[in-house]
C-alpha positions in Angstrom: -10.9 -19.9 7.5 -9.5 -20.0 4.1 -6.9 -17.6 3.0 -9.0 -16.5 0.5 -11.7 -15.7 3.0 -9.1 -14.1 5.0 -8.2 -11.7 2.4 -11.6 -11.3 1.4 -12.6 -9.8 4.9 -9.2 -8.0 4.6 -9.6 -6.2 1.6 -13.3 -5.2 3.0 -11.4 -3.8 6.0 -9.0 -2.0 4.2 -11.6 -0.2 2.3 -13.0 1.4 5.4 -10.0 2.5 7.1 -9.4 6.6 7.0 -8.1 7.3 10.7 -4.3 7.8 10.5 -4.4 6.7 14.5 -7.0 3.8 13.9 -5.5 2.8 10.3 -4.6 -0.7 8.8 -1.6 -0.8 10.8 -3.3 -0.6 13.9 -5.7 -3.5 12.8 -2.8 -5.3 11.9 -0.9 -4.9 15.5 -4.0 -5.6 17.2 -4.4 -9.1 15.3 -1.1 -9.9 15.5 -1.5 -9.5 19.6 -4.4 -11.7 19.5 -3.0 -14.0 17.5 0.2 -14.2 20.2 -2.8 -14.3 23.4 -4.6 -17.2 21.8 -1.5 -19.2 21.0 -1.1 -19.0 25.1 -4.8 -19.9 25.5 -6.1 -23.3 27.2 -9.5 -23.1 26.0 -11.1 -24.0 22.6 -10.9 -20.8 20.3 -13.5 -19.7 17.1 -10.4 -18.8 15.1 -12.5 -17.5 12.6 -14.4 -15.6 14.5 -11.0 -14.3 16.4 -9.8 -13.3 13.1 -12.7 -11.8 11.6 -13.5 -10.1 14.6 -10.0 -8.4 14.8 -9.7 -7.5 11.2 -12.9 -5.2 11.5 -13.3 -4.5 14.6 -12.5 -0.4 13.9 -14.9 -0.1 10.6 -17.1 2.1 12.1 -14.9 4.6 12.7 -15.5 7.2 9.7 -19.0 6.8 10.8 -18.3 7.9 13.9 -16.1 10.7 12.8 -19.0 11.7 10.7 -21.5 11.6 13.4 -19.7 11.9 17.1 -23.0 10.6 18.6 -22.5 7.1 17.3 -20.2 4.5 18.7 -17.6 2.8 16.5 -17.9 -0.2 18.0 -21.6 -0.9 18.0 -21.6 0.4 14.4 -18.9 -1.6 13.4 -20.5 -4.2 14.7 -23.3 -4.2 13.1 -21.5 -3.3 9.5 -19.3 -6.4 10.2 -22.5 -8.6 10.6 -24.3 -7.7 7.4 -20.9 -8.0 5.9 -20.2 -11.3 6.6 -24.0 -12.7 6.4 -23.3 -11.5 2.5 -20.3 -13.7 2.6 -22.3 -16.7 3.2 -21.7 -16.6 6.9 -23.8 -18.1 9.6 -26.1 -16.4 11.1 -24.7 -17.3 14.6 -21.3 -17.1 13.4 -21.4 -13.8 11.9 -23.2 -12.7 15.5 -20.3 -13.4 17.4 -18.2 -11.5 15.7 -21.0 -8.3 16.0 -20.5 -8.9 19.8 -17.2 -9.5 19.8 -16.5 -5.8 17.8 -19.4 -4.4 19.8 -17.8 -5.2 23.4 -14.4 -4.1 22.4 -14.4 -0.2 22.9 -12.6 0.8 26.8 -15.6 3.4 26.8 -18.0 1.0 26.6 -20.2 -0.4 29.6 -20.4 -3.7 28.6 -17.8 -6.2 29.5 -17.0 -8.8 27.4 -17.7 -12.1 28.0 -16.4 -14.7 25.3 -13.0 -15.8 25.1 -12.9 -14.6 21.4 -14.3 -11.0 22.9 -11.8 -10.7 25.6 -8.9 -11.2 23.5 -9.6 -8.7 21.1 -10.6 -6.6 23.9 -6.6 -7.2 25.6 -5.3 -6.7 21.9 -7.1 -3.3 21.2 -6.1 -2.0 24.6 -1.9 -3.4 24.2 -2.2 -0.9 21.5 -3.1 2.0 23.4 -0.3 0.8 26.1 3.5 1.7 26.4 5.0 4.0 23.5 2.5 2.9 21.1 -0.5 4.0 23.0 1.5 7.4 23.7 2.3 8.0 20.0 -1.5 7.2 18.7 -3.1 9.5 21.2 -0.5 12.5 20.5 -1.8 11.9 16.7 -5.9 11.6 17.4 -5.2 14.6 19.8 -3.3 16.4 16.4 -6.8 15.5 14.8 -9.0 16.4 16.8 -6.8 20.0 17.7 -6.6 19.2 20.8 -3.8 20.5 23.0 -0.6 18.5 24.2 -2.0 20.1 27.7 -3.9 22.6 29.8 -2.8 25.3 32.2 -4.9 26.0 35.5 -4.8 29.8 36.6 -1.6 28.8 38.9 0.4 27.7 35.9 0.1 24.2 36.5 -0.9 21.4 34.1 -4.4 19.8 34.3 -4.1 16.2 34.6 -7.7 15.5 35.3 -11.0 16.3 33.7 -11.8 14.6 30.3 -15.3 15.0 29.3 -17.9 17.2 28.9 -17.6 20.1 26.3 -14.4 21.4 27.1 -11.3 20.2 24.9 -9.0 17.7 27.0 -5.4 17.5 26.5 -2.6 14.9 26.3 -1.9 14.5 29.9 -5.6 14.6 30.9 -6.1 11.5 29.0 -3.3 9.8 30.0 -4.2 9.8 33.1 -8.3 9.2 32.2 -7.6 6.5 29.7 -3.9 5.4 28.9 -2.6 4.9 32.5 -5.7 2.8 33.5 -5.7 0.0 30.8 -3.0 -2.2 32.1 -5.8 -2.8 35.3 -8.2 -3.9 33.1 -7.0 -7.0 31.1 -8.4 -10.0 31.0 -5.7 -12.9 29.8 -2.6 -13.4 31.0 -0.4 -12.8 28.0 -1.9 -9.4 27.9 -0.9 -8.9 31.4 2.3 -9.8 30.7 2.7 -7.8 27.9 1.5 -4.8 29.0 3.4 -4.9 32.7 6.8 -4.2 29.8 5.1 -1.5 27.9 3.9 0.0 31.4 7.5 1.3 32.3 8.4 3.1 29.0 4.9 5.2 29.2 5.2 5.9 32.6 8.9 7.7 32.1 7.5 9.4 28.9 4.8 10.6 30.8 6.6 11.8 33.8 9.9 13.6 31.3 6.9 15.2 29.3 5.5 16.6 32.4 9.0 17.6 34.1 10.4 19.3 31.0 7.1 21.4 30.7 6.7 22.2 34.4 10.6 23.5 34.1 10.0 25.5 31.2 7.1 27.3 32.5 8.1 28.1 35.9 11.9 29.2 34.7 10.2 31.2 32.4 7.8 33.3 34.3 10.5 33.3 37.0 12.8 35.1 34.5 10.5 37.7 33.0 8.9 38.9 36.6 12.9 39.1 37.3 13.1 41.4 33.7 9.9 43.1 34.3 11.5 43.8 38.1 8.0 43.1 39.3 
């Protein structure tokens, strides 16, 4: 790939990129992290298709923002495929890439199953690990108005059940998405990368969820003490 091509498909990317926690930055964090797992690769690599792949593998997202039913990843796909075909692509080429973008999403049911797809796979998911991953989902959940957490009727915070109609919180999906995707990496410089970032989030977590727990409990504590109930 020529630089000009590179900046060709970078512009495009930069023109579809609205989501302050999916924005350019995080396209750029997620190909410089596959750019550092490939360097520690074996195996013969489709740079281009690594680095096309990576630069828009989050254009769907104002689609999906517009339409929740859709998936990013499969539209992305799909926009990244008639993209490049118009940049004189091959057809095969430019297919890759559409699987690569397609397979990326931790939602997804697919695993991926190229070298090209599993390393933007590992690069998309570092980003959502250690402080990073923490700060990006306290922003999507500012987006979306979703809370930093959820009481049960003892006082206690729900750390469990994301999904369904009911909003989620911060903790719930920590513990449904964020503490889960250091298990699921495929190359070993993602693994090694992540088992660092692993430690800061887990003490972010577990401060958030002390200081909380301390507030409410001295709280109601001290006004049943007011109340002299």
């Amino acid at each position: 790939m020529t630089r000009n091509e590179f900046e060709s498909i970078e512009q495009y990317m930069l023109s579809c990129m609205q989501d302050s926690a999916h924005d350019k930055n995080h396209v750029y964090r997620v190909l410089y992290a596959a750019v550092d797992i490939a360097a520690q690769e074996e195996e013969c690599i489709d740079e281009d298709v690594l680095l096309a792949a990576c630069l828009l593998h989050d254009i769907g997202r104002e689609k999906q923002a517009a339409d929740p039913s859709l998936c990013h990843a499969e539209v992305g796909g799909e926009m990244a495929y008639q993209y490049l075909l118009s940049q004189r692509w091959n057809v095969p080429k430019a297919a890759h890439v559409r699987v690569c973008i397609a397979l990326h999403r931790y939602r997804g049911g697919n695993p991926p199953e190229s070298l090209e797809a599993k390393i933007l796979f590992d690069a998309d998911k570092l980003d959502a690990s250690g402080a990073l991953g923490i700060a990006r989902t306290l922003i999507y959940e500012g987006q979306v108005t979703e809370p930093l957490y959820i009481l049960d009727e003892k006082g206690c915070i729900l750390t469990d059940g994301v999904g369904g109609e009911e909003p989620s919180s911060f903790f719930q999906e920590y513990n449904y998405k964020l503490q889960k995707v250091y298990d699921v990496l495929y190359t070993n410089r993602a693994k090694e990368i992540a088992a660092i970032r692993r430690e800061t989030a887990v003490r972010f977590y577990t401060g958030l969820f002390g200081e909380i727990t301390q507030n409410h409990h001295a709280g109601i504590m001290g006004i049943v003490k007011m109340l002299g109930e």
